[in-house]
Backbone as CSV, one residue per row, in Angstrom:
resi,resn,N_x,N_y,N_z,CA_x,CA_y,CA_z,C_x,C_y,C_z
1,UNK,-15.582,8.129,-16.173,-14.502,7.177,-15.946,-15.011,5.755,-16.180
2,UNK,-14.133,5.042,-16.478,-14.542,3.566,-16.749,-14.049,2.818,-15.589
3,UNK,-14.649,1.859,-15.625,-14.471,0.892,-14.447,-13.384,0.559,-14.255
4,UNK,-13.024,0.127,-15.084,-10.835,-0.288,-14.948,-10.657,1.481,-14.524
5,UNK,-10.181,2.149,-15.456,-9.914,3.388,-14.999,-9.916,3.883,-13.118
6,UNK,-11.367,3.727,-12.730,-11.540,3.657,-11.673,-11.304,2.440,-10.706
7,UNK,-11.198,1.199,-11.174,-10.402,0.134,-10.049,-8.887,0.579,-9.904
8,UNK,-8.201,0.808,-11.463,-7.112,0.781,-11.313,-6.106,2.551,-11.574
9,UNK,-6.536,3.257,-11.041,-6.338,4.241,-11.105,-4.742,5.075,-12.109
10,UNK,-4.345,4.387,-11.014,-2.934,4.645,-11.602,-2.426,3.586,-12.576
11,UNK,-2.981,2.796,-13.155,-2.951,1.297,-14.127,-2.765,0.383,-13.118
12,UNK,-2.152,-0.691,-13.969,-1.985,-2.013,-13.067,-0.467,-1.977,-13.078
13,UNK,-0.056,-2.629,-11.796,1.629,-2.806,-11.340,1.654,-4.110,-12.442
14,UNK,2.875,-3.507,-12.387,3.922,-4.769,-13.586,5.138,-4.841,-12.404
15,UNK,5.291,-6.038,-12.403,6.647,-6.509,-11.429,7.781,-5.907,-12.118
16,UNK,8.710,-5.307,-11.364,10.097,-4.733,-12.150,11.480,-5.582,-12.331
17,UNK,11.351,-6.650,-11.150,12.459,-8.019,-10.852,14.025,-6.875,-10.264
18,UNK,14.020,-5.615,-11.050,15.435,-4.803,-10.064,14.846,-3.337,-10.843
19,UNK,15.198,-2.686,-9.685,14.965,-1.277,-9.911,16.867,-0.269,-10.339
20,UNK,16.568,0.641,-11.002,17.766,1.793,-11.119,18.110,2.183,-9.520
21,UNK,19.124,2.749,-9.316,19.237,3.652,-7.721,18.267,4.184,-8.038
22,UNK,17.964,4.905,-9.153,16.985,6.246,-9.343,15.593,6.449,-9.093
23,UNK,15.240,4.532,-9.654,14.106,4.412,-9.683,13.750,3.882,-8.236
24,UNK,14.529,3.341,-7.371,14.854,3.098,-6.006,14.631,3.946,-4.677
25,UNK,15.211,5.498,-5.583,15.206,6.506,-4.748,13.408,7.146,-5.072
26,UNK,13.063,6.810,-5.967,11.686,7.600,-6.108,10.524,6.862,-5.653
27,UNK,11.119,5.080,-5.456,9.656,4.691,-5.393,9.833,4.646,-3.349
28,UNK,11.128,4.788,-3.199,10.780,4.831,-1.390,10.692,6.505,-0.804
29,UNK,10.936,7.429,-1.841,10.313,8.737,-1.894,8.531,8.740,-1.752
30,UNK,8.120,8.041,-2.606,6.795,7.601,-2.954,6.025,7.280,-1.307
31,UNK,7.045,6.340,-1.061,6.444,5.358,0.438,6.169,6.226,1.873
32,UNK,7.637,7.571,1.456,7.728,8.228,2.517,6.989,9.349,2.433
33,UNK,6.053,9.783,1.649,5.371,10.967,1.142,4.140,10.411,1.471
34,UNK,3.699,9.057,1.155,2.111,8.435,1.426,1.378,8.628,2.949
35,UNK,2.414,8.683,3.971,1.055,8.511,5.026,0.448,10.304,5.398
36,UNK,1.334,11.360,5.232,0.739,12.438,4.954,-0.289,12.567,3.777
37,UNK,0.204,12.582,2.777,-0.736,12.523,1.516,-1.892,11.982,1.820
38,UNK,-2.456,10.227,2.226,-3.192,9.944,2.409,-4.066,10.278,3.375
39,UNK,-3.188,11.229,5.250,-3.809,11.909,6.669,-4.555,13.163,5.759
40,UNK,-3.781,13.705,4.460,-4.359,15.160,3.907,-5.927,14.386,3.223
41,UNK,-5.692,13.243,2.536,-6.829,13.131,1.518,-7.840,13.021,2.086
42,UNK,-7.939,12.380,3.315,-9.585,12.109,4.328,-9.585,13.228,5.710
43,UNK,-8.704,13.936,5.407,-8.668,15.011,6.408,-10.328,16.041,6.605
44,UNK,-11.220,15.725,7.772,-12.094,16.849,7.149,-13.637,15.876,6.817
45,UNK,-13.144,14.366,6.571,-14.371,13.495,5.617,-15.378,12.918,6.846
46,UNK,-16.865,13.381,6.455,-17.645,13.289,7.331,-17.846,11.171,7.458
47,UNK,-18.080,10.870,8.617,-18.672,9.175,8.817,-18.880,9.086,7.580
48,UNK,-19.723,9.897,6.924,-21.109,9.454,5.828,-19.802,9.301,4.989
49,UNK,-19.207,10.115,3.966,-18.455,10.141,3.342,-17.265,8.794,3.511
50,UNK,-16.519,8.761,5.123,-16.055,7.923,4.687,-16.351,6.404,4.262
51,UNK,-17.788,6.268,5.117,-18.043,5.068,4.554,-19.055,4.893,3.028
52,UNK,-18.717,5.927,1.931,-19.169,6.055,0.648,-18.234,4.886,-0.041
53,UNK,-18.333,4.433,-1.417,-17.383,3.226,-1.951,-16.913,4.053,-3.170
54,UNK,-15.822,3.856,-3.118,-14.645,4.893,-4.287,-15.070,4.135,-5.286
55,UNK,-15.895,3.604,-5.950,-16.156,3.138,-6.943,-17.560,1.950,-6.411
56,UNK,-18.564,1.879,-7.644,-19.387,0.456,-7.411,-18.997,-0.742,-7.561
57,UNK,-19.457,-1.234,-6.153,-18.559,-2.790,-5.870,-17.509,-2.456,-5.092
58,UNK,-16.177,-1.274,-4.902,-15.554,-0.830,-4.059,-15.632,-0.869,-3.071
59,UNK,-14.696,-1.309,-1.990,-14.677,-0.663,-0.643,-14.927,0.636,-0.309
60,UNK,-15.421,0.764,1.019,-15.242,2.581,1.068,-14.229,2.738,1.632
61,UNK,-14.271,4.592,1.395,-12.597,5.274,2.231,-12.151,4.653,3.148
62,UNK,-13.073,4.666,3.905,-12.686,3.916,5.469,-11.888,2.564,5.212
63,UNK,-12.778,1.722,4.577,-11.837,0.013,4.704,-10.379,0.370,3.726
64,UNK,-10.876,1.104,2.673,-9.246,1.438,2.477,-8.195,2.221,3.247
65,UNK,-8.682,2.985,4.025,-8.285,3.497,5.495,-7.186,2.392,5.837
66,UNK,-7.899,1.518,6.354,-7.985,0.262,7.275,-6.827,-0.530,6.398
67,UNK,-7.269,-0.661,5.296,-6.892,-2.184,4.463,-5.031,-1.422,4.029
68,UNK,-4.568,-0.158,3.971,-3.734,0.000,3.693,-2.333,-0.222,4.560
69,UNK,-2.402,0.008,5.963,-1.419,0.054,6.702,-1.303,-1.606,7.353
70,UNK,-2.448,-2.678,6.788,-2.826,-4.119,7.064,-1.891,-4.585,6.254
71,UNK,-1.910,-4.088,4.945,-1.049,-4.650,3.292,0.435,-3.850,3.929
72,UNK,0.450,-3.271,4.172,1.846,-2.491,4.268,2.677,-3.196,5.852
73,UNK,1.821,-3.430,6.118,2.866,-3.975,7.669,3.314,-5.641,7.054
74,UNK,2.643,-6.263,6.021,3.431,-7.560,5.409,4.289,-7.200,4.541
75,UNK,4.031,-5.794,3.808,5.180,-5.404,2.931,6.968,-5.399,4.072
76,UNK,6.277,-4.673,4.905,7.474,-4.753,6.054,8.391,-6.221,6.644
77,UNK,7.162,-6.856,6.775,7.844,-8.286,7.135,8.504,-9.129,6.263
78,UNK,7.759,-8.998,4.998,8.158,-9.537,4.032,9.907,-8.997,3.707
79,UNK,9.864,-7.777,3.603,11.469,-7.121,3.398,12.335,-7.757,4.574
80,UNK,11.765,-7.871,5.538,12.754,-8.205,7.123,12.985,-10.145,6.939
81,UNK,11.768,-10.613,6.207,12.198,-11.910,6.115,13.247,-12.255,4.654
82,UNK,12.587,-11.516,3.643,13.526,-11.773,2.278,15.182,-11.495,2.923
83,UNK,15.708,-10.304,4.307,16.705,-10.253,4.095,17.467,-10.922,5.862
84,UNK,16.284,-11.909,6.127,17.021,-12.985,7.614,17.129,-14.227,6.622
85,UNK,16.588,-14.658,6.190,16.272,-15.916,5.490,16.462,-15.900,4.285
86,UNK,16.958,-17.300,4.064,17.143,-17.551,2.620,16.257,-18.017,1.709
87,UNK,15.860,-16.657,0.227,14.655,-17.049,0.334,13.182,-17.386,0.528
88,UNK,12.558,-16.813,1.522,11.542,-17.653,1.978,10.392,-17.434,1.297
89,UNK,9.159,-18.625,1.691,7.792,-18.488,0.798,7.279,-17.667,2.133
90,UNK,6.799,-16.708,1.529,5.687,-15.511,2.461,4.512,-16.179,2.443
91,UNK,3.497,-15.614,3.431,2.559,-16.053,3.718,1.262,-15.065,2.835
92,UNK,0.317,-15.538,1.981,-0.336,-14.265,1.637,-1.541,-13.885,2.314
93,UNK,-2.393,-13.270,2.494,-4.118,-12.830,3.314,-4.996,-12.622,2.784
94,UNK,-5.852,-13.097,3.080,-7.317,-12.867,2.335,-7.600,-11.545,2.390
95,UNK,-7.537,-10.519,1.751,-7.913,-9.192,1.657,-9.074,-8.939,1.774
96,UNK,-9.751,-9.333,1.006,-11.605,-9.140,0.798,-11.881,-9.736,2.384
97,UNK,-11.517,-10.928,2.741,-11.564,-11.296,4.258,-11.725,-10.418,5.015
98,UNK,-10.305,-9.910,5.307,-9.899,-8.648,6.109,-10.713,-7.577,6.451
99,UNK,-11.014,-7.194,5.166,-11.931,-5.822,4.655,-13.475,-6.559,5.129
100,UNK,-13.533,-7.471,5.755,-15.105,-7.640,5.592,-15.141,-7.652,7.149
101,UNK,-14.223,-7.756,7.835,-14.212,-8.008,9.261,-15.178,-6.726,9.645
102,UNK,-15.616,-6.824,11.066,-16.450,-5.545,11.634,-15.790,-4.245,11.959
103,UNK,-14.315,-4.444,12.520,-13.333,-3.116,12.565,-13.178,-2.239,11.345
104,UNK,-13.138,-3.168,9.910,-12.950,-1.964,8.953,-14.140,-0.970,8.646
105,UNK,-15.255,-1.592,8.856,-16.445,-1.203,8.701,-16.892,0.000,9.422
106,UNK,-16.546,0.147,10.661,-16.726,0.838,11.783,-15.635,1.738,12.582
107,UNK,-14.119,0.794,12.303,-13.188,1.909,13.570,-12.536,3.382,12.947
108,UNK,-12.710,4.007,13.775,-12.163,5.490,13.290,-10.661,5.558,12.546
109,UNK,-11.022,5.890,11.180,-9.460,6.109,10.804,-8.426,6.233,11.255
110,UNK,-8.479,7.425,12.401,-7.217,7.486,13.129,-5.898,6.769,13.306
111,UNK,-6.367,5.495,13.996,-5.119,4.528,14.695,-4.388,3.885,13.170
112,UNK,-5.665,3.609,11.852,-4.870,3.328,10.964,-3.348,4.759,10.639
113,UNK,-4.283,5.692,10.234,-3.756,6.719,9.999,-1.966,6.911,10.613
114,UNK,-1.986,7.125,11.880,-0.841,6.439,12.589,-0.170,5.072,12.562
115,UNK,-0.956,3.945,12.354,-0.110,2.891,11.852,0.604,3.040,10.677
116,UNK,0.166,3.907,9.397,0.667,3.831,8.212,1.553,4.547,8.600
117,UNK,2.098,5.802,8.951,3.167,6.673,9.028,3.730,5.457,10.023
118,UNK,3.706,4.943,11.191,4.587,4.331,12.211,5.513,3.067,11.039
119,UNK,4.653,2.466,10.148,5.037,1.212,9.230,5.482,2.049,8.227
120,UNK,5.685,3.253,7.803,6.237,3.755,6.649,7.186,4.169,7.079
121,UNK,7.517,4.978,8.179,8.897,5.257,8.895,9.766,4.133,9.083
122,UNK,9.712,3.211,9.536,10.419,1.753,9.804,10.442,1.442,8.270
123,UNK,10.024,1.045,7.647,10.163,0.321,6.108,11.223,1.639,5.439
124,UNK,10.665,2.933,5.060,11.280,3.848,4.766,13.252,3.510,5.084
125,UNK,12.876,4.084,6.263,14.548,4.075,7.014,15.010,2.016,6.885
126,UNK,14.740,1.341,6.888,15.282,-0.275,6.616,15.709,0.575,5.086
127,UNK,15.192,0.374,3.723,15.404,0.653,2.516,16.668,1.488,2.245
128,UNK,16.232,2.637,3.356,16.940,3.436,2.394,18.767,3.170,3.447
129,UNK,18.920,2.097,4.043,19.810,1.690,4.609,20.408,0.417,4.264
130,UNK,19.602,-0.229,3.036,20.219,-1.464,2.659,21.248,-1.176,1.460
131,UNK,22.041,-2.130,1.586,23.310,-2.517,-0.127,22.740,-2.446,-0.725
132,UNK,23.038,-2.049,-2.129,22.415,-2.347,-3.338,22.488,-3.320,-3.235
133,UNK,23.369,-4.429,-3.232,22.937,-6.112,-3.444,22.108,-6.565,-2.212
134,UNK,21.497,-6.087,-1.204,20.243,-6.580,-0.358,19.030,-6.319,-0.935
135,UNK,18.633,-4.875,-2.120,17.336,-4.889,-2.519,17.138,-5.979,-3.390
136,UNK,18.165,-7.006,-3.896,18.029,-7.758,-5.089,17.989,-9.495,-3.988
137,UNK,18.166,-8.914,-3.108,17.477,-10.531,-2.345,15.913,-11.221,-2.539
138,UNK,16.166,-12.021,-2.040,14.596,-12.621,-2.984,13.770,-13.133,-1.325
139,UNK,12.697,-13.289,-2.563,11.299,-14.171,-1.528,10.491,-14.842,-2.960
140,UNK,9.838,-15.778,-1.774,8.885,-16.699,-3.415,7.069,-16.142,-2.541
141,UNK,6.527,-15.620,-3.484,5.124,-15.487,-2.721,4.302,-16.666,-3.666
142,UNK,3.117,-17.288,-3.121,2.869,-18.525,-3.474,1.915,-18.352,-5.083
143,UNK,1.319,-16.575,-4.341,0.485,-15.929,-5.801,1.313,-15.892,-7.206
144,UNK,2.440,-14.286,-6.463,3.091,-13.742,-7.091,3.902,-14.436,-7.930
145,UNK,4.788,-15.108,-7.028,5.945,-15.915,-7.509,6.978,-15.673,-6.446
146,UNK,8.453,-15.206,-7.916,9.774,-14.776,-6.771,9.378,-13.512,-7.078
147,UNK,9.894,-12.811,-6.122,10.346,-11.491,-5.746,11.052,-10.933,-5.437
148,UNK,12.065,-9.338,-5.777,13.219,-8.994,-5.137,12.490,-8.237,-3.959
149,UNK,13.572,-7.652,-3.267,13.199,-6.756,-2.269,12.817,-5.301,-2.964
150,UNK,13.377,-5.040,-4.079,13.146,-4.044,-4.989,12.001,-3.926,-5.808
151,UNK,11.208,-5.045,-5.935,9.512,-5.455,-6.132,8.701,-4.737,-5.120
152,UNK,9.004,-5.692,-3.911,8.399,-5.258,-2.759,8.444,-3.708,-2.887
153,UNK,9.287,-3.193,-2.998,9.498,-1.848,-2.471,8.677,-1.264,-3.740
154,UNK,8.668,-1.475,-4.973,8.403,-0.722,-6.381,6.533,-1.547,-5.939
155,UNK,6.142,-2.459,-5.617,5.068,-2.582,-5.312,4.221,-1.699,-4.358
156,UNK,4.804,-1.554,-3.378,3.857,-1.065,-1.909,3.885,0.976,-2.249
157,UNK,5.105,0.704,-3.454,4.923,2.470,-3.895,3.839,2.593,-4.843
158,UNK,3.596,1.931,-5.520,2.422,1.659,-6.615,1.221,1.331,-5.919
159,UNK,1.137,0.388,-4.662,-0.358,0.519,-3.672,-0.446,1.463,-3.067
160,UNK,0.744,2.342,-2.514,0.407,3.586,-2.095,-0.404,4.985,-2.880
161,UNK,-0.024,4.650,-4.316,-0.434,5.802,-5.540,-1.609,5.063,-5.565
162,UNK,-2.002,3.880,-5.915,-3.291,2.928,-6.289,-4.569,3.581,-5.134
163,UNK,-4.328,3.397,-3.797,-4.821,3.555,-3.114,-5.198,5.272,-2.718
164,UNK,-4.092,6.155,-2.815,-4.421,7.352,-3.022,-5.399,8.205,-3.885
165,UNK,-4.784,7.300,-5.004,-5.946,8.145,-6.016,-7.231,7.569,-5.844
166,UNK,-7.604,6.027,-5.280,-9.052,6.248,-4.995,-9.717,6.817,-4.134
167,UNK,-8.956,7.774,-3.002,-9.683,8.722,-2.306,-9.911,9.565,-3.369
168,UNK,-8.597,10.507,-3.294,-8.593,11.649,-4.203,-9.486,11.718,-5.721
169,UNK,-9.601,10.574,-6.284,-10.000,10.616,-7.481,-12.227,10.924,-7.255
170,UNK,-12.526,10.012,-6.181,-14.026,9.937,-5.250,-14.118,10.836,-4.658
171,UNK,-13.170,11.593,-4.139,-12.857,13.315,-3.635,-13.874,14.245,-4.862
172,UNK,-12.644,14.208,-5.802,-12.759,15.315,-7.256,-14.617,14.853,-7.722
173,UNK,-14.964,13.430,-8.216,-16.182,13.319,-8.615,-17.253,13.390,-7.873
174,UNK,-17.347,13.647,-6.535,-18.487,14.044,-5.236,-17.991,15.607,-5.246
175,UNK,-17.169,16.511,-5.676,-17.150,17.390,-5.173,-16.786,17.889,-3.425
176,UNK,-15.875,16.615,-2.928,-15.816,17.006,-1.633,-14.566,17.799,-1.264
């Protein structure tokens, strides 16, 4: 595998600006399928293992453990503010920050594990309860730009696959 290959598993997200119903219905299918998928992929993975790095230079399992249900609880806020407010500029986080703190390094998957299903159930059920004209409400992120709510949503389904396959993919090439 090549290095892109392996950073970016599933390729790189391209912003969509509005999704189909169809494509709507598959990428919060996507969202609601991830926190099992991901409890199955480290199900079983010894300390050692999880703190191995899905790639060189990578985080290991663990901080992606960690770092996923961290990114996904702003995906949440972000949807709850794009649709109180008109508008608004989101706030973004130092990721590499985050990931360097001493908890990702060290705390037992678990509580993430449960945060992601607790933040995928709530985001899940908001989505699949909005108008079609609420997924097309906006936010400005200061990186990104604007955003619909239908970004957000076609995004955090694409970090969910992104992030999956670098277990699964460090799974298949260790043989675990």
């Amino acid at each position: 595998m090549t290095d892109d290959s392996m950073r970016y598993p599933v390729g790189k997200f391209t912003m969509p600006g509005s999704l189909t119903p169809a494509e709507r219905t598959a990428a919060i299918a996507v969202l609601e399928a991830f926190p099992a998928q991901l409890r199955a992929a480290v199900a079983g993975l010894s300390d050692a293992q999880l703190d191995t790095p899905y790639r060189d230079g990578g985080w290991t399992v663990r901080q992606v453990v960690h770092h996923v249900p961290e990114s996904h609880m702003h995906a949440y806020c972000r949807v709850k503010f794009a649709l109180t407010e008109d508008n608004p500029e989101i706030k973004p986080y130092n990721e590499a920050a985050w990931s360097a703190l001493p908890d990702q390094a060290t705390a037992p998957v678990e509580a993430s594990l449960r945060l992601i299903a607790g933040v995928h159930g709530r985001l899940v059920t908001l989505l699949r309860l909005l108008a079609p004209a609420q997924h097309a409400r906006t936010l400005r992120h200061p990186e990104n730009g604007p955003m619909t709510i239908d970004d957000v949503t076609a995004m955090y389904a694409w970090h969910s696959r992104h992030h999956l396959a670098h277990i699964v993919n460090l799974k298949q090439r260790k043989g675990w």
